[in-house]
C-alpha positions in Angstrom: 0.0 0.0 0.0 1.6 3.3 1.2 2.5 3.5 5.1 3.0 1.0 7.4 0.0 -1.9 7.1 -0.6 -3.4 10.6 -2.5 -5.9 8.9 0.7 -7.5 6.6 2.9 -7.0 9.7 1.3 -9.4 11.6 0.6 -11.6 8.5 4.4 -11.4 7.5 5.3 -12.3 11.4 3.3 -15.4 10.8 5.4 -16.4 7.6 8.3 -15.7 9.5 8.0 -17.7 12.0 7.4 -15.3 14.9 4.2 -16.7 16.4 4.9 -15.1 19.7 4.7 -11.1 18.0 1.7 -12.3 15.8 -1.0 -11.1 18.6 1.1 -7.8 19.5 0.3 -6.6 15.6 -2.3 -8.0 14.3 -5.2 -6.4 13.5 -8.7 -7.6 13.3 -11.0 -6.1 10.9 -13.9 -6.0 13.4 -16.0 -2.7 12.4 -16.3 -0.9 9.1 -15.5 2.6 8.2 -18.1 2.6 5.4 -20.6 1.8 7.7 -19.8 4.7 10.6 -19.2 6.9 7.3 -17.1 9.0 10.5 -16.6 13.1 10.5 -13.2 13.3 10.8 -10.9 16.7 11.4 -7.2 17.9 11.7 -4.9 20.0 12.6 -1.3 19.5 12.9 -0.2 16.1 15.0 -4.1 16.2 16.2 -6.9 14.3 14.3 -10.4 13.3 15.5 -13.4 11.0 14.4 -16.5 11.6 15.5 -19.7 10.0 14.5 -22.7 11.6 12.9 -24.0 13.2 16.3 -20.4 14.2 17.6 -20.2 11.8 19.6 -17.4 9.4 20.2 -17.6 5.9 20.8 -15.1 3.9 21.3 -15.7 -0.5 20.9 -13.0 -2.8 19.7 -11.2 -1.8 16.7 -13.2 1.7 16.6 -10.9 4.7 15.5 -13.5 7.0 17.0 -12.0 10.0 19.6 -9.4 12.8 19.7 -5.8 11.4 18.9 -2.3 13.3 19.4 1.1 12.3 18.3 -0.5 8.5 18.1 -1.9 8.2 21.2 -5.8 8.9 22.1 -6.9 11.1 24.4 -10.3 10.8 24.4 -12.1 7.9 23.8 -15.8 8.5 24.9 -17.6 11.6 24.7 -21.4 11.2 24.4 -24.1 14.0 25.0 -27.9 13.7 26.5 -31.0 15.9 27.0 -33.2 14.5 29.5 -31.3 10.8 29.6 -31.9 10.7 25.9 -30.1 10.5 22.9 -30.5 13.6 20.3 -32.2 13.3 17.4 -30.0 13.8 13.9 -30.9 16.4 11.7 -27.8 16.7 9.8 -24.3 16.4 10.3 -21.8 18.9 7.6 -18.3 19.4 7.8 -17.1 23.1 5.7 -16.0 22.2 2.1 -12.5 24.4 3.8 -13.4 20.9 6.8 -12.6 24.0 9.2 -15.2 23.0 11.4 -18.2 20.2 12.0 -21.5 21.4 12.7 -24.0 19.0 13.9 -27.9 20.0 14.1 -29.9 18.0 16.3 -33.6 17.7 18.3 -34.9 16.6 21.1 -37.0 13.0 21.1 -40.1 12.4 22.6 -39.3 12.9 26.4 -41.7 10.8 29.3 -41.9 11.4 32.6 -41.9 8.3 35.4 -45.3 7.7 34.9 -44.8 7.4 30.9 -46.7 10.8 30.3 -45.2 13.0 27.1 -43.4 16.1 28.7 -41.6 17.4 26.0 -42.9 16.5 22.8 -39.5 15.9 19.9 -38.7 18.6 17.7 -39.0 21.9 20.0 -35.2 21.8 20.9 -32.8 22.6 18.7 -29.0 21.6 19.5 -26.4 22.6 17.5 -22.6 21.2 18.0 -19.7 23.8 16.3 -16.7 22.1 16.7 -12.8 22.3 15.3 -9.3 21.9 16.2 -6.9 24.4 16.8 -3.1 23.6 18.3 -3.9 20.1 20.1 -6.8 21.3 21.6 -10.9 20.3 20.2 -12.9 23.8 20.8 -16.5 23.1 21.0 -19.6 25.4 21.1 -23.4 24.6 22.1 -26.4 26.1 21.0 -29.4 25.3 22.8 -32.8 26.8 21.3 -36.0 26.4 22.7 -38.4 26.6 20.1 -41.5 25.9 21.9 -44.0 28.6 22.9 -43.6 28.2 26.6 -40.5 27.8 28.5 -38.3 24.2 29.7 -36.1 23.6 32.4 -33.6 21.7 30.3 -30.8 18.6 31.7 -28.2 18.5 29.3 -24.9 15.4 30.2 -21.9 15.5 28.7 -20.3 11.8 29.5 -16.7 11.3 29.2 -13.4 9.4 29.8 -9.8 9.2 28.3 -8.0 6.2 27.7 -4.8 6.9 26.7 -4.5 4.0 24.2 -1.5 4.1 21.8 -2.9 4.2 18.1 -1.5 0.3 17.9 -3.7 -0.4 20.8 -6.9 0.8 19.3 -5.4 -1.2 15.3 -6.1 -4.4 17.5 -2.5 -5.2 19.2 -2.2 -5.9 22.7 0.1 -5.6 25.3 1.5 -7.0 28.1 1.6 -3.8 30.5 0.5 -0.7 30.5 0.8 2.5 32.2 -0.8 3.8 35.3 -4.3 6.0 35.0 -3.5 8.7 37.8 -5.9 10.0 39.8 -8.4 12.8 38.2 -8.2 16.4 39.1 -11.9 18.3 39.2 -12.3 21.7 39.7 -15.7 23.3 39.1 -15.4 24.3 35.4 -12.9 21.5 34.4 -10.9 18.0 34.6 -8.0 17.0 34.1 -7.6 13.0 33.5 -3.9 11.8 33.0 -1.8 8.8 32.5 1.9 7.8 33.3 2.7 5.7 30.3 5.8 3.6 30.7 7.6 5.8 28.2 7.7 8.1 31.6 5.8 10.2 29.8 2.8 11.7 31.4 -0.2 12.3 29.3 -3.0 14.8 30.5 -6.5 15.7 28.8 -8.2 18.6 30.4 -11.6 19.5 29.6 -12.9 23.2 30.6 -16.7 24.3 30.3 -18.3 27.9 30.4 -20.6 28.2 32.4 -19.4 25.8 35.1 -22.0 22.9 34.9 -23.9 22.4 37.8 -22.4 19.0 38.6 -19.6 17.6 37.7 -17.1 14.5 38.2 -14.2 12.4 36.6 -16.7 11.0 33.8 -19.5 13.6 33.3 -20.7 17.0 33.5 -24.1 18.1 33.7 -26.0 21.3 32.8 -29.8 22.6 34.2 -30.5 25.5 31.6 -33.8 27.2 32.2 -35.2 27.8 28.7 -37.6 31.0 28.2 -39.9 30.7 24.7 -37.3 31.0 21.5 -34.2 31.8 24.0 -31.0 30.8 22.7 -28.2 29.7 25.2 -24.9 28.8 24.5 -22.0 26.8 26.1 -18.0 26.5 25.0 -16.3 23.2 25.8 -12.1 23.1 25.6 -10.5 19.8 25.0 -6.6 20.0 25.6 -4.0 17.2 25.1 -1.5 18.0 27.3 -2.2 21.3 28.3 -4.8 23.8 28.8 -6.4 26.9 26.7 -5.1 30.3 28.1 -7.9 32.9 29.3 -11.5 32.9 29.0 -12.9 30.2 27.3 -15.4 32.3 24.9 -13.0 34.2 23.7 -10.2 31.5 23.4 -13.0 30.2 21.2 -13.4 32.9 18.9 -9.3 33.3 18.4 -8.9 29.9 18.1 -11.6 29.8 15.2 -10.4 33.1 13.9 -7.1 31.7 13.6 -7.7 28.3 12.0 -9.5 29.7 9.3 -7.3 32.1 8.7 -4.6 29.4 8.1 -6.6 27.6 5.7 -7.3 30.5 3.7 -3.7 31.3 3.4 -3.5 27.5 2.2 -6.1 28.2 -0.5 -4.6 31.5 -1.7 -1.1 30.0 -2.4 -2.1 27.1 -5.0 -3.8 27.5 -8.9 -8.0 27.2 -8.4 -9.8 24.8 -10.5 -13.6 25.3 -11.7 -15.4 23.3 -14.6 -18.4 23.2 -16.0 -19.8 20.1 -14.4 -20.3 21.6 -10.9 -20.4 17.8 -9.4 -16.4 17.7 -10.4 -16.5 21.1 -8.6 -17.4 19.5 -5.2 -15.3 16.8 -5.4 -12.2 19.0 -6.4 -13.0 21.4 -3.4 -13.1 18.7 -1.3 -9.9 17.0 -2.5 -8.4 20.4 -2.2 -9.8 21.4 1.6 -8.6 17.4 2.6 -5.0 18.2 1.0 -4.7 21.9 2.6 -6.7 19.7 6.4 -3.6 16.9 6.3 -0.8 19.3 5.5 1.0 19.7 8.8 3.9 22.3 9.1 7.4 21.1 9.8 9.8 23.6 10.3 11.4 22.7 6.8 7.9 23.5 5.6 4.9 22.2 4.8 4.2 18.3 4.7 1.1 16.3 3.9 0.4 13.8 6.5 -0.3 10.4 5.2 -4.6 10.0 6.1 -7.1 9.6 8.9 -7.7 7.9 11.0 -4.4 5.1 10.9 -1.9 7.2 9.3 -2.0 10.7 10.5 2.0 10.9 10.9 4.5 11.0 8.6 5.0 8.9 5.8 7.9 9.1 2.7 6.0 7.4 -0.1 2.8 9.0 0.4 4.2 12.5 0.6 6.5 12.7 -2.4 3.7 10.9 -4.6 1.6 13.9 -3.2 4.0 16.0 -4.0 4.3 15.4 -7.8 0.5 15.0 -8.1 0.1 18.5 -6.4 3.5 20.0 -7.6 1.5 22.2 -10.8 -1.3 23.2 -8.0 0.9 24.3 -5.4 5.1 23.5 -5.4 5.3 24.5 -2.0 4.2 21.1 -0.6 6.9 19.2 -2.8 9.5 21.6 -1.4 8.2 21.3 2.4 8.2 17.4 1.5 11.7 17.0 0.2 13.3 19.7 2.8 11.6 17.7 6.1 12.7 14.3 4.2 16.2 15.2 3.2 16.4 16.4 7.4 15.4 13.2 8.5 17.6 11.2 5.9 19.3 7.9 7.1 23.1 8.5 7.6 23.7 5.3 9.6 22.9 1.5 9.2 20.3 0.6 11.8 19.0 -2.7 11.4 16.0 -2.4 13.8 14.7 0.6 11.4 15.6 -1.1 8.2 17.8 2.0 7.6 20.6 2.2 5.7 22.4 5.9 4.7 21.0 7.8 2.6 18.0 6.1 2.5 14.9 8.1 3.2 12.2 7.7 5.8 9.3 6.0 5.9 6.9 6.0 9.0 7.6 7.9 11.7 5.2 7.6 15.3 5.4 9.1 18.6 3.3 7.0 20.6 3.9 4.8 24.1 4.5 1.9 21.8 6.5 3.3 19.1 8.8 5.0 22.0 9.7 1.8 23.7 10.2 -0.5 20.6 7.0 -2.5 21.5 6.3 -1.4 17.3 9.7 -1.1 15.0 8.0 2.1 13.5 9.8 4.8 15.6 11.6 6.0 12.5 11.5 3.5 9.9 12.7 3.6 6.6 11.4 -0.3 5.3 10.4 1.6 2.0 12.1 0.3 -1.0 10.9 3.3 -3.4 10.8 6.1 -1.3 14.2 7.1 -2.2 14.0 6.8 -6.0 10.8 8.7 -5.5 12.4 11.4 -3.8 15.2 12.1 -6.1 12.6 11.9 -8.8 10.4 14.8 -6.6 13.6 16.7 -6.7 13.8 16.5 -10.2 10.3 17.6 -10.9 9.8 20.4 -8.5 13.5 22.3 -10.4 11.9 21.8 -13.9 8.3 23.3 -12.4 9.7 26.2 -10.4 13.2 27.2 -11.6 14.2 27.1 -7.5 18.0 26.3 -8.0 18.2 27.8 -4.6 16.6 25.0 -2.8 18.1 22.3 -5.1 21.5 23.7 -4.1 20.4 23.0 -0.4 19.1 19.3 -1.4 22.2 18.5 -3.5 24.2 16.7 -0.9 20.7 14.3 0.5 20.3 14.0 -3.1 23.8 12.5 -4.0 23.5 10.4 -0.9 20.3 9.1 -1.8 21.8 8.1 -5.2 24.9 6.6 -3.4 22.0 4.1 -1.7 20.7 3.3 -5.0 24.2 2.4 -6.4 25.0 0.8 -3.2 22.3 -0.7 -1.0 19.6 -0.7 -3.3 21.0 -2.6 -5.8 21.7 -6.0 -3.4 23.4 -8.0 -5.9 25.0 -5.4 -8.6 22.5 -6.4 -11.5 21.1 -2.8 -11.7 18.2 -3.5 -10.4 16.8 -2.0 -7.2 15.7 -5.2 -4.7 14.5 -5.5 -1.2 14.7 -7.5 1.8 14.1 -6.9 5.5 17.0 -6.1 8.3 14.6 -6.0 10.7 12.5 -9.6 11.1 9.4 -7.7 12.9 9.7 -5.1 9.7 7.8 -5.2 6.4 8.1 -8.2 4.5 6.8 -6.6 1.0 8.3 -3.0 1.0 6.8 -1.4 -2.2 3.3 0.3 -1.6 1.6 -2.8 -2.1 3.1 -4.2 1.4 0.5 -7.3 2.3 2.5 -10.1 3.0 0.7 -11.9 -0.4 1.0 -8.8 -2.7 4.3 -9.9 -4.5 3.5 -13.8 -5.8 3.9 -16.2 -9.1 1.1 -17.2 -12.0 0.8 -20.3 -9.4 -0.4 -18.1 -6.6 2.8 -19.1 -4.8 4.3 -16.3 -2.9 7.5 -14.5 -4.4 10.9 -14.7 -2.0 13.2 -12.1 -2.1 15.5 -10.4 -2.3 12.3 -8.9 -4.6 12.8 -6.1 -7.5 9.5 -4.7 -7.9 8.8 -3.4 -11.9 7.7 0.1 -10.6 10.4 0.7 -8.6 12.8 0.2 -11.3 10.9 2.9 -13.2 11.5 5.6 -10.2 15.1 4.8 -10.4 15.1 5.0 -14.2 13.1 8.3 -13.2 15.6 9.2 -10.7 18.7 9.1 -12.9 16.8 11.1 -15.3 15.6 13.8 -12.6 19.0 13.5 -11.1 20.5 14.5 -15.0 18.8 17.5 -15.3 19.5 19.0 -11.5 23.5 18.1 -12.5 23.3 19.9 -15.9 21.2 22.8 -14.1 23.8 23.0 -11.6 26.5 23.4 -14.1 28.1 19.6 -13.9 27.3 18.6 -17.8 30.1 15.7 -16.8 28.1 14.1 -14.0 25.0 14.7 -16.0 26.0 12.6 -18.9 26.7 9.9 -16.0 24.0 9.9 -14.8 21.8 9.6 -18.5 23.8 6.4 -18.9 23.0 5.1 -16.4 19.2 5.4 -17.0 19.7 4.5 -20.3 21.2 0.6 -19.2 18.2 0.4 -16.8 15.8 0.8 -19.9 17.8 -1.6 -21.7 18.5 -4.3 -19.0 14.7 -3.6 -17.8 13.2 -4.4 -21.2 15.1 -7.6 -21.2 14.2 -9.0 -18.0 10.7 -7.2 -17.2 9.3 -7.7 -20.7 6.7 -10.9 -21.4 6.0 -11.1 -25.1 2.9 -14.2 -23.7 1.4 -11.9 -21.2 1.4 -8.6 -23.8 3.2 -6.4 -20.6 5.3 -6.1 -17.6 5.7 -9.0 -15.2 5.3 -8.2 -11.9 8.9 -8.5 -10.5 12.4 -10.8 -10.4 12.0 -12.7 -7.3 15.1 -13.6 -5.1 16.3 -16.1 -7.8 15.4 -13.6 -10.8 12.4 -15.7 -11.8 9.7 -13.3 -13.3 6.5 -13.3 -11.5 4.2 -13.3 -14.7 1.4 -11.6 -13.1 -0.8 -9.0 -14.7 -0.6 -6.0 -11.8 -1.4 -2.1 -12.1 2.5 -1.9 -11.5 3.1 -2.2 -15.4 1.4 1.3 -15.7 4.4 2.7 -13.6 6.2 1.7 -16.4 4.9 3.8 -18.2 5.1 7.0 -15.8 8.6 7.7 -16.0 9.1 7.0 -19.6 11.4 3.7 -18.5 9.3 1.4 -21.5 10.7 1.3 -24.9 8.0 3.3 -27.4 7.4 0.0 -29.4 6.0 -1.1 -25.7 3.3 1.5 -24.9 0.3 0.1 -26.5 0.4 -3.2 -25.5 1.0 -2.0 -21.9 -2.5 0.0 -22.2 -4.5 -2.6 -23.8 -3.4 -5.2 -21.2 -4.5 -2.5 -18.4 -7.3 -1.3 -20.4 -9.3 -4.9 -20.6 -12.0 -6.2 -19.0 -9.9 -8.2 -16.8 -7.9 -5.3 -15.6 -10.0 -2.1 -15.9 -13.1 -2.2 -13.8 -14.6 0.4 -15.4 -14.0 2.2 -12.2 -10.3 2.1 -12.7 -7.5 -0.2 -13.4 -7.5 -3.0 -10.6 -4.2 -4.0 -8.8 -4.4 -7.1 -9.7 -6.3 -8.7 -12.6 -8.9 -10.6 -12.7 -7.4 -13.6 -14.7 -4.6 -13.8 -11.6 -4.3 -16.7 -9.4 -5.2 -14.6 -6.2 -7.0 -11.9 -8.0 -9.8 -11.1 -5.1 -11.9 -7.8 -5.6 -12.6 -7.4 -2.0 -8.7 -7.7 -0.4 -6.1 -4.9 0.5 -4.2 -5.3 -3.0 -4.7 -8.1 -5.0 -7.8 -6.4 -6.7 -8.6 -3.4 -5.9 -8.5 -0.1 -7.2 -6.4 2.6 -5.5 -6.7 6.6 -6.8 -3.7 7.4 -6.8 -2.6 3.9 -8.4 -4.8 5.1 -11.1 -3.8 8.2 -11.3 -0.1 7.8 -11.7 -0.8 4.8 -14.7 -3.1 7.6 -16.4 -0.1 10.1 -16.5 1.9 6.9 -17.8 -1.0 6.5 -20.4 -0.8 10.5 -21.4 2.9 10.6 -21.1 2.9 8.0 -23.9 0.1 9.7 -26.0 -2.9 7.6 -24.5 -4.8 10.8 -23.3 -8.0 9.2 -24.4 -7.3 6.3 -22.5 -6.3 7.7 -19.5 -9.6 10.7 -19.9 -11.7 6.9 -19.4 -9.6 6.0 -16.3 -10.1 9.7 -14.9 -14.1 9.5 -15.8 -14.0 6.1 -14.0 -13.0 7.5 -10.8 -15.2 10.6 -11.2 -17.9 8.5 -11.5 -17.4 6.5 -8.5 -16.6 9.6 -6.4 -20.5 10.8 -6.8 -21.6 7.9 -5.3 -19.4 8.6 -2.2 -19.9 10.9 0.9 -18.3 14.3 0.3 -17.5 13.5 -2.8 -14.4 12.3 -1.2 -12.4 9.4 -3.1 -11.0 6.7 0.1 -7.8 5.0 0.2 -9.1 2.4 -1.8 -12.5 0.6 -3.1 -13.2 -3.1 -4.2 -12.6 -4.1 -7.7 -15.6 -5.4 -8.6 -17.1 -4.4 -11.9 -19.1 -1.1 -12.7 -22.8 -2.1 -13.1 -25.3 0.4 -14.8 -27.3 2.4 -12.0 -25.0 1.4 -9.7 -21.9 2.8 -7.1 -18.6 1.3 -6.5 -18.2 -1.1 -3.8 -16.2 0.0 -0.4 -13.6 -1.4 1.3 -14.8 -1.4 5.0 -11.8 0.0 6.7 -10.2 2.6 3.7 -8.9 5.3 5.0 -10.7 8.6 4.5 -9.1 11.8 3.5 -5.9 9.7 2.3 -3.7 12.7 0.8 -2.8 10.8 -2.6 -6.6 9.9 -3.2 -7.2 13.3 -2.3 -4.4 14.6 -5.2 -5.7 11.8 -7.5 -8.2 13.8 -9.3 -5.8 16.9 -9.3 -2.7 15.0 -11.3 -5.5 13.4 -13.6 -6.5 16.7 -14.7 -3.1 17.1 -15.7 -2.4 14.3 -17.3 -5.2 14.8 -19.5 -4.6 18.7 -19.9 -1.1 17.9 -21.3 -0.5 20.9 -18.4 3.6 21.2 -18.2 5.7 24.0 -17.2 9.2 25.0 -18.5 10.8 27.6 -15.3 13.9 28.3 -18.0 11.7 29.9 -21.0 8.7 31.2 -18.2 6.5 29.2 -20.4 3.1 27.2 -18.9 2.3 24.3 -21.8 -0.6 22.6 -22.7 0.4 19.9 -24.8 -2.3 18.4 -27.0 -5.3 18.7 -24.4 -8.3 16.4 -23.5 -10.9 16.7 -21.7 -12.7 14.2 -20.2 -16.5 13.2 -21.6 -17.9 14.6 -17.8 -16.0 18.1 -18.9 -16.9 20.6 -21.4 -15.2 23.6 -19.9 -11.8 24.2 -17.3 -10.6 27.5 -15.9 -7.5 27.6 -14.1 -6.4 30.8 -12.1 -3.3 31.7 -10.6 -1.1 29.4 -12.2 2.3 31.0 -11.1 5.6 30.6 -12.5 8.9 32.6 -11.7 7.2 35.7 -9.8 4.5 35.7 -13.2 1.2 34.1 -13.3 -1.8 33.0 -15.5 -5.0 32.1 -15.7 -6.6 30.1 -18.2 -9.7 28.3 -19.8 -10.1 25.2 -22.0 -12.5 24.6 -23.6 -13.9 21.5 -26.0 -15.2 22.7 -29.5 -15.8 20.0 -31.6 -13.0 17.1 -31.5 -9.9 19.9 -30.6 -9.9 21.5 -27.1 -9.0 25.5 -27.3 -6.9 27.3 -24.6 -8.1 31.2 -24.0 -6.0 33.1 -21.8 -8.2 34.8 -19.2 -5.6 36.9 -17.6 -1.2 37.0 -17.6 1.2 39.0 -15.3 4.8 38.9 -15.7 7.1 37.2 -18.0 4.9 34.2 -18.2 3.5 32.7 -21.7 1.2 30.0 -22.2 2.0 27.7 -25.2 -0.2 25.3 -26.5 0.3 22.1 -29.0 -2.3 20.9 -30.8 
């Protein structure tokens, strides 16, 4: 997949023997995401999931609560009238998903003797709720809308557990802290725990007004309720700490200040609107999810990995984020490669899979992760995170002319290259192959990481060491990238180097990657360089970084472009003709965003823009059938039926950063949208438009202190490009 799976750690323990660590990891899929459809929000190393009411309830294997730095520090939170639950009216989240509002209503309330007393409907409760700086800011509106006055019992129940995000996955442990002793004043509590880290842990919850009564798991307000008064209450949620002054106010700087931070997000990248007002929503959304999971670093800006399991740092996910956002908005692909060249591997560490200049991974904070109950601390068991950086590197120079920045990243960059050369390549074929140092770590480390993800035509399981067929396309990518930063930087020798060396990889690759029978790419070279002659979505990797011979292309897109690949959806993982092709599993037949996204830009780099507008249509289509309009991690690959949606994937991760960018490098791809920082020229090579699209308008398309905006629009079989507005040097050149 991306980040670290729980699920094929404990399955790769099994394999490996270690029976004993199989509990500590593994994790039971018990409850469904789909089914909660949870409101989730963000900000910085704080995430939360709520359900539809606001509430939080936590069961086995339930992400919902308020999590920091991996650790959850509230895991109940449940709200009465009268002893009853609210009534639902709606539940939104902002298209900026600045805040959550839920409406909701009174039910029929009885007294002892079973007589009505407050008939449902006549109060209105609405929850306003956000994150700000590790703390969940909450006001309540009470309405009375009855024409004669209540006396009102709101509860508030709560409780903290203090359970590291491995805990709540399913693993268990042996010991655990100590819950310390509450602390209630008469407008707050503080609940704490001493984990064995030493660390203590504190949540403190503050009301205004002081509720009536209150103790170490609830809070209870009597409001008197005149005909049509409003009243209003503010709840603070702090992880380790508390709010500063008056909580009202608190609230309204707070709120002030979080929205003012996504609107400096917003201003910074291009803007996108279409004619099919749909797309609209669901680029908005994919837009407001990107600017929600971007978490400043102090190298800069850096798009955390998704919610609810992977809220943290993770290489892969951010640099593919990175190059699908880099024509949107370069300043995530810089704060990506800065914060990721910081935290590059200069020593061998076993236990972390690390080996220099290799670049990270995962990294967690949590109780577990701290006391190497998890081997995610810092890891770096990513085989293609490195190649994908140097070929991030690459990408952001040619798009923003910032030889500033590359002359900062030159010396991670050379060492990531040395790892290549050196590490990488285990057995000095020129291939890129992995393997484990750590026996607890990932046994598949390529994005599809299940323990059964790599296997044979016989469904037998691949041993390694294992050279995947994308990942020898980012290297050919990262020679390439790695070319042009040397020549920009004035080393034309080094350059030429480094062209040679990407050109043997295309050469060598061909040879060995290449089945005539199968009409594409195999799979991988297992440890004993035997082709695993599987048809997989990795062949359209291939095709992304130009590594497949020309004479290749087409037969590349009609194997991925079949029935037995392309769901009509998107392009499967796996297809369906495979010996462990399964529709409903993690990787071995499902269809991922942004798998689909970067084997459309394959497709388009080629000159298959018509094929990859169906692949782009396909995932537009299943995004209207989803909540928000929000694409998830993944979905089954079953087959697109008429009238009907795409099948979930109960525990998909929703916003996942590279679904969210999937729609935003598909429009690319199809636009032909390039950018050349030397000349100050924005290019739109050969455009498409997708069927769903009759009109684009871009604004604010910036290149070296310029800008442009534009519009494209279909007109018979061509697609025009108007230019709405330019400042500064920049042109816009089009190839038709």
């Amino acid at each position: 997949m991306k980040h670290v799976n729980i699920d094929a750690v404990a399955r790769a323990l099994v394999t490996s023997g270690a029976d004993d660590m199989t509990a500590q990891f593994l994790v039971p899929v018990a409850t469904s995401l789909q089914d909660r459809r949870p409101r989730t929000l963000k900000h910085g190393d704080t995430f939360a999931v709520f359900d539809h009411n606001g509430d939080a309830v936590s069961w086995p294997g339930s992400p919902e609560g308020l999590f920091h730095r991996d650790t959850r520090y509230l895991s109940h939170l449940y709200l009465t009238i009268e002893g009853q639950h609210p009534l639902l009216l709606s539940s939104t989240l902002r298209d900026d998903n600045a805040t959550l509002t839920c409406d909701l209503t009174n039910p029929d309330i009885l007294d002892a003797d079973g007589r009505l007393v407050l008939e449902h409907d006549l109060v209105h409760l609405r929850r306003s709720r956000f994150l700000w700086k590790g703390v969940c800011y909450e006001r309540l509106a009470i309405r009375n809308f009855d024409e004669r006055p209540h006396q009102i019992t709101l509860k508030l129940a709560f409780s903290a557990d203090f359970a590291d995000l491995f805990e709540v996955r399913g693993a268990r442990r042996e010991r655990r802290g100590d819950m310390q002793p509450p602390e209630v004043k008469g407008d707050r509590v503080t609940l704490a725990y001493l984990g064995l880290d030493g660390r203590r842990r504190t949540t403190t919850l503050r009301f205004d007004p002081a509720p009536q009564e209150i103790s170490a798991g609830h809070a209870s307000f009597v409001l008197d309720l005149a005909p049509r008064q409003v009243r209003t209450m503010v709840i603070e949620i702090a992880c380790d700490g508390v709010g500063g002054g008056p909580l009202r106010r608190g609230f309204g700087v707070a709120l002030r200040d979080a929205r003012a931070a996504l609107r400096r997000s917003s201003a910074r990248a291009a803007a996108v609107e279409t004619s099919n007002e749909i797309f609209n929503e669901a680029v908005r959304r994919s837009v407001s999810d990107l600017n929600m999971l971007v978490t400043d670093t102090p190298e800069g800006p850096f798009p955390y990995a998704g919610i609810p399991w992977f809220s943290t740092v993770f290489g892969r996910d951010a640099l593919i984020t990175g190059l699908q956002t880099l024509w949107l908005d370069p300043a995530i692909a810089r704060g990506v490669l800065l914060h990721l060249a910081a935290n590059q591997a200069a020593d061998f560490d076993s236990t972390a899979d690390a080996e220099p200049g290799k670049i990270l991974h995962e990294v967690r904070y949590g109780e577990m992760a701290e006391l190497k109950e998890v081997p995610f601390r810092r890891y770096h068991g990513s085989i293609d995170s490195t190649p994908l950086f140097v070929m991030l590197a690459g990408a952001y120079l040619e798009r923003t002319g910032d030889a500033v920045t590359l002359h900062r990243l030159w010396p991670s960059i050379e060492a990531a290259l040395s790892w290549m050369d050196r590490h990488g390549d285990r057995d000095g074929d020129g291939f890129i192959e992995y393997g484990r140092r750590n026996p607890d770590g990932l046994v598949n480390q390529g994005w599809k990481d299940s323990h059964d993800s790599v296997f044979h035509a016989d469904g037998s399981l691949a041993r390694g060491p294992i050279a995947l067929a994308e990942v020898q396309a980012y290297a050919y990518g990262a020679w390439r990238a790695a070319a042009t930063i040397a020549r920009a930087a004035g080393r034309p020798e080094q350059a030429e180097g480094f062209e040679r060396r990407a050109e043997a990889i295309r050469i060598a690759f061909d040879a060995s990657f290449f089945d005539e029978s199968l009409g594409t790419y195999v799979m991988a070279l297992d440890g004993d360089k035997r082709p695993c002659r599987v048809r997989g979505s990795n062949a359209g990797h291939v095709l992304l970084t130009g590594l497949a011979l020309p004479e290749r292309a087409e037969a590349v897109v009609r194997s991925l472009m079949g029935s037995a690949s392309f769901s009509g959806w998107g392009v499967r993982t796996v297809a369906a003709t495979e010996a462990r092709y399964n529709p409903m599993s993690y990787h071995n037949g499902s269809v991922w965003p942004h798998d689909n996204a970067l084997i459309a830009a394959g497709f388009a780099r080629y000159g298959f823009k018509r094929e990859a507008a169906r692949i782009f249509e396909g995932l537009f289509a299943a995004s209207t059938y989803i909540d928000l309009r929000r694409l998830p991690e993944l979905f089954c690959g079953f087959a697109r039926q008429h009238t009907r949606g795409p099948t979930f994937y109960p525990v998909a991760c929703a916003p996942q950063a590279w679904a969210a960018g999937a729609p935003l490098l598909m429009l690319q791809s199809c636009l032909g949208l390039g950018f050349d920082a030397e000349r100050i020229h924005i290019r739109f090579d050969e455009p498409v438009l997708p069927a769903f699209l009759e009109e684009v308008t871009i604004r604010n398309l910036v290149l070296d202190g310029g800008s442009a905006d534009v519009t494209l629009r279909r007109s018979r079989s061509q697609v025009v490009v108007d230019v709405l507005q330019r400042q500064g040097p920049v042109r816009v050149v089009t190839t038709t």
